[in-house]
N, C-alpha and C positions, 0 to 999 in steps of 0.2 A: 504493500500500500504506500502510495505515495504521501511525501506529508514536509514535516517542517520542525528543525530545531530552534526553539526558543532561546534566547539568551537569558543569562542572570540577571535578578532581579526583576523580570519581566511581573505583570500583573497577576498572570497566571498563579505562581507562586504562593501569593498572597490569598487565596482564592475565588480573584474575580475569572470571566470565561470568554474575555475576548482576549486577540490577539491584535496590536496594531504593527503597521509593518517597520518603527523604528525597533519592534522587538525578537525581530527575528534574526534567528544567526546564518541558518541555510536552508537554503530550499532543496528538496531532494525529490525525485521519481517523477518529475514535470506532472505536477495535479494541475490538473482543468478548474474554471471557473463552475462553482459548484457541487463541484466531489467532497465527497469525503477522505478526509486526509487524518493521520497520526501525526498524536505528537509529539516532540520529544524532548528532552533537556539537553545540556551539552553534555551528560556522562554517557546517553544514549539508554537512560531509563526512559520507560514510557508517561505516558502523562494524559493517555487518551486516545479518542476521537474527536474533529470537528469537522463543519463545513467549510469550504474553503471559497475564499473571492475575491483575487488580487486587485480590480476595479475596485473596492469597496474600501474605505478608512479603514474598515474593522476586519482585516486582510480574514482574519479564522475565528468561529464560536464554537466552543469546545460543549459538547452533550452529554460527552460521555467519558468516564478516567477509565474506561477500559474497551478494548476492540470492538467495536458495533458499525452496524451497517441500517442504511433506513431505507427497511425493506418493509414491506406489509406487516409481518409478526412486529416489528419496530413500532408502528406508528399505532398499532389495535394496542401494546400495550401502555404504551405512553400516554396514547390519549385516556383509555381507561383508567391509568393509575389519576388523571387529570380530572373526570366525574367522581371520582371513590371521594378523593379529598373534600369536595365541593359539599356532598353529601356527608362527610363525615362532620362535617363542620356545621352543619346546619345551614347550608345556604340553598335557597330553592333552585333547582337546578332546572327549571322549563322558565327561566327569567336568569340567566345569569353569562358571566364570559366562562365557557367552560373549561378552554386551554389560554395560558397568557405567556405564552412565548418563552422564553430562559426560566422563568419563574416555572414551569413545568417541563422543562427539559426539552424543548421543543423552537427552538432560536429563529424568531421571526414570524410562527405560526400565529394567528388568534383565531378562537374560534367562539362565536357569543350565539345563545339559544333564546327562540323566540316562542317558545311553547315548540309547535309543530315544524320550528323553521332556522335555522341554521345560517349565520352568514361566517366567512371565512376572508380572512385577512392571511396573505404570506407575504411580509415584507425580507425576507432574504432570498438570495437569485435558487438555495439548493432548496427551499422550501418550495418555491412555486415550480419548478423543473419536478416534482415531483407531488404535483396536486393532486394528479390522478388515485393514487395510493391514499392523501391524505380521504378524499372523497368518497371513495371505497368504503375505509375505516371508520368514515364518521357515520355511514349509510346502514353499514354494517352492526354497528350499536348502538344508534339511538332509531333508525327505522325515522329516519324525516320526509316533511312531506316535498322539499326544495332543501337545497343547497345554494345558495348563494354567494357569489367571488367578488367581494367590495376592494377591489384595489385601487382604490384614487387618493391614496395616502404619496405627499409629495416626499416622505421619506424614502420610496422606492427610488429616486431616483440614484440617489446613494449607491445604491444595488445593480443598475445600470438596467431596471424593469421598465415597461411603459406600466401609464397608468391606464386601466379597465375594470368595467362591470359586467359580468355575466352571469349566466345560469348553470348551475355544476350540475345539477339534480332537481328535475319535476319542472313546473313552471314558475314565472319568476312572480312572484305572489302580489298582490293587489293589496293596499293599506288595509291593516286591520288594525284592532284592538286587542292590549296587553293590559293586565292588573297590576300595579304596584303600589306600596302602601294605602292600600285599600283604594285606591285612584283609578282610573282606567285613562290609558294613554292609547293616542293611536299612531304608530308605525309604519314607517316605508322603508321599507330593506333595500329597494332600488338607488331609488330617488330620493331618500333622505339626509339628513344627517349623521357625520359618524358609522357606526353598523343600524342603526335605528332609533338608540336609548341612551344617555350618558350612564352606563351602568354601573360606574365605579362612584357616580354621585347620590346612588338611592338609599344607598347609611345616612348619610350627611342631612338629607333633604327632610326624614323623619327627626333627625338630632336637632335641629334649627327648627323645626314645626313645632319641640317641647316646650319653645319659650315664645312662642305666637298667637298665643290665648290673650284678647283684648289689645295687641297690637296692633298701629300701622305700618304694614310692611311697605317696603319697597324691596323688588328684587329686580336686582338690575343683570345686564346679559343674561336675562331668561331664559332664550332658545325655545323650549317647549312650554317652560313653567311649571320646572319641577319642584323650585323653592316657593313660586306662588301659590300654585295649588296646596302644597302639604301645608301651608300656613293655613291657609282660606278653610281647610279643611279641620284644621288645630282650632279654628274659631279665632281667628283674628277679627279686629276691627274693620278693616281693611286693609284691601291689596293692592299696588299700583306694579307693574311689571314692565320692563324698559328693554327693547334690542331693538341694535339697527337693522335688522332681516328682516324683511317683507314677512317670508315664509314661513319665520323661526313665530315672527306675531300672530300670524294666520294662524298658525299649528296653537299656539297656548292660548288664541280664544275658541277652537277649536274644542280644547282638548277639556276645558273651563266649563263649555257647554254641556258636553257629555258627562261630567261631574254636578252636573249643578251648583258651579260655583260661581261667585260672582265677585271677579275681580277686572282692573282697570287695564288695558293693553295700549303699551303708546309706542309707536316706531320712533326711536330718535337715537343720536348718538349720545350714550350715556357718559362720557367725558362732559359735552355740553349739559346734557339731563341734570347733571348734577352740577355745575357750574352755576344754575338760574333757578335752581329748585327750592321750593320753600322750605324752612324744617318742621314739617309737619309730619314727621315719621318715628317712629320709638323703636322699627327694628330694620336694618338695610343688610341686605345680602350682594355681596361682590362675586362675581364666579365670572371672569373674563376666561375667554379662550385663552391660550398661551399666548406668552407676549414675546416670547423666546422658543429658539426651535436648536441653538447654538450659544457658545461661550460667547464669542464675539460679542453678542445682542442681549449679554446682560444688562449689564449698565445701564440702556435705553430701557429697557424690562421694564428693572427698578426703579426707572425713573417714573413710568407710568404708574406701576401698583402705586408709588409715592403721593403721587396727582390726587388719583380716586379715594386713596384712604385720606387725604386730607380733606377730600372734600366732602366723604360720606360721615364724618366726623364733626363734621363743621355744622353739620344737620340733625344733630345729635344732643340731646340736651343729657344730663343726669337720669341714669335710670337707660337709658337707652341701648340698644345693642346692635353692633356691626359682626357680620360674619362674613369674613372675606377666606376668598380658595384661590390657589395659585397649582397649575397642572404643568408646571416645567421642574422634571428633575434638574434641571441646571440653576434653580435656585431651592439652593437648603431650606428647610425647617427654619435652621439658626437665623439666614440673609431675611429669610421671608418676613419672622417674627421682628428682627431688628429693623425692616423696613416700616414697618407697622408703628412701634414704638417711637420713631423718627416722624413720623407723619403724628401720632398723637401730640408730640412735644409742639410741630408749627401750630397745630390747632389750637393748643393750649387746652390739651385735654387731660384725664388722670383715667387710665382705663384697667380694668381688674380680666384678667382672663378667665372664663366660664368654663370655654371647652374646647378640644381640640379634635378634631377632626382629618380623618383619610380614607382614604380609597376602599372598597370596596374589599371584605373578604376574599371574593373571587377573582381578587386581583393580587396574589399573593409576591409578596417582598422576600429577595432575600439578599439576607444584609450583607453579605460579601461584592453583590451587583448593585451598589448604591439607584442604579438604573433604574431598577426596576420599583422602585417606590418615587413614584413621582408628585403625587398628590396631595398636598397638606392644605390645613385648613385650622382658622379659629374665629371664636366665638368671645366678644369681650364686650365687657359692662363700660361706659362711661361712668364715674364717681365723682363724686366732688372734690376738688383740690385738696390734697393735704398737707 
């Protein structure tokens, strides 16, 4: 098998599972773009399997610390070990991501369920060179009634992939309706957003609805209105919900409807929304898309989270609460929080932390891949100066 010596000190090492190509010492057996390759150290112990893609920053992902191939038995059991967890855990598993890529051994896969419906993400080049097999395995135990291939993630490019959407399995399914916390949302697997659902935010959206009893919310970058609705539905005072998408608005009065809830839907840029906005609110919720996709574009990041927390703050009296989310692993817990506490000091505010907030059980971390935990979140009181 063809493959690659690592250098000293490399990541690897330490236990993370990429390889970049300042970290290699020799390449050996001419591996192809997307093979599976070994690995090795320079004493010529092993170290593994990974996939390989010298186009890519992240030249090799290591799956496996001993000889494996990803062949059918491969992928039925990997993914299966990936439902068992799900379920061991207590997470409903006809509503959740069932495979999360490195976090399941599985480097670039995602695969998220819709009740009867399956969509499928391969952002690495030997993942999707080898769908056929993933599709098989997924068909083969969970019995879906579509498959569906959402590749229009601009991180393929990375990978040297075009971006597309197609149908793996059945036909390509027509908006329905899904349950979550007690809510019914409706879904477009094609045409939508994301795979359908922000699924790593439906912990978060129940933990923020605990403190929206007699509240005025604002929830700003809505998207569908999953922090509106679980307020509206907590018994808040009222709702007001703020994104610049036509379609993200369309969908959460939509979704508002079929709830019978009744909350306020406004298109506008929520940087201005809150620049002119009264403070008539006692609880605001921040959930921007990422503002960073790379190190390079932290700075500017943080310069935005800076903006909005200062100004969702500024709207905020005593007694009041901000619960802002930030979905770039390239800014820490630590940057995220201290960006916070920097915007409470311009405002001239005193804020107590409630609660903190992450991703989604089914979206499982692990702490040697700082990567793979990308989503934090808090929940803070404004107090009176002390």
């Amino acid at each position: 098998m063809p493959g690659l010596v690592i250098a000293p000190r490399a990541r690897i090492f330490h236990g993370h599972e990429w390889i970049y190509a300042g970290e290699i010492r020799k390449t050996f057996g001419d591996p192809q773009p997307g093979e599976v390759i070994s690995l090795k150290d320079c004493r010529d112990r092993p170290l593994g399997s990974a996939i390989y893609n010298p186009n890519s920053m992240i030249v090799a992902r290591r799956f496996s610390r001993r000889k494996q191939d990803l062949d059918a038995d491969f992928f039925a059991r990997r993914i299966t070990r990936a439902i068992d967890y799900r379920r061991r855990i207590g997470i409903d598993d006809s509503l959740a991501r069932l495979v999360w890529s490195e976090s399941d051994g599985l480097p670039g896969l995602i695969v998220d369920r819709y009740g009867p419906h399956l969509v499928v993400q391969t952002l690495t080049l030997a993942m999707h060179q080898r769908i056929d097999l993933i599709a098989a395995a997924l068909e083969s135990l969970l019995k879906p009634e579509s498959i569906t291939l959402r590749n229009d993630s601009p991180v393929l490019r990375a990978e040297g992939l075009e971006q597309e959407i197609r149908t793996l399995l059945g036909n390509p399914p027509a908006p329905f309706t899904v349950r979550a916390n007690d809510l019914v949302f409706e879904v477009d697997l094609v045409d939508g957003q994301k795979t359908g659902l922000y699924l790593d935010q439906l912990g978060s959206h129940a933990e923020v609805a605990r403190h929206a009893a007699g509240r005025r919310v604002l929830d700003c970058f809505t998207n569908q209105g999953g922090f509106a609705l679980a307020c509206a539905k907590a018994g808040a005072r009222s709702v007001c919900a703020v994104d610049i998408s036509t379609p993200a608005c369309d969908a959460a009065r939509q979704n508002a409807a079929a709830n019978g809830l009744a909350i306020d839907v406004i298109e506008h840029n929520v940087f201005d929304f809150l620049k002119h906005a009264e403070p008539n609110y006692d609880l605001i919720v921040l959930d921007p898309p990422s503002f960073t996709r790379n190190k390079k574009s932290l700075a500017d990041a943080m310069r935005g989270y800076k903006e909005i927390h200062l100004r969702a703050l500024k709207l905020l009296g005593n007694g009041g609460l901000l619960s802002t989310f930030c979905c770039s692993h390239h800014a820490s817990r630590e940057l995220f929080l201290a960006n916070l506490v920097e915007a409470a000091v311009d405002a001239k505010k005193s804020i107590r932390l409630i609660a903190e907030h992450h991703q989604r059980a089914d979206h499982p971390i692990l702490p040697a891949l700082p990567e793979t935990s990308y989503l934090k979140g808090f929940t803070v009181e404004v107090i009176p100066s002390i």
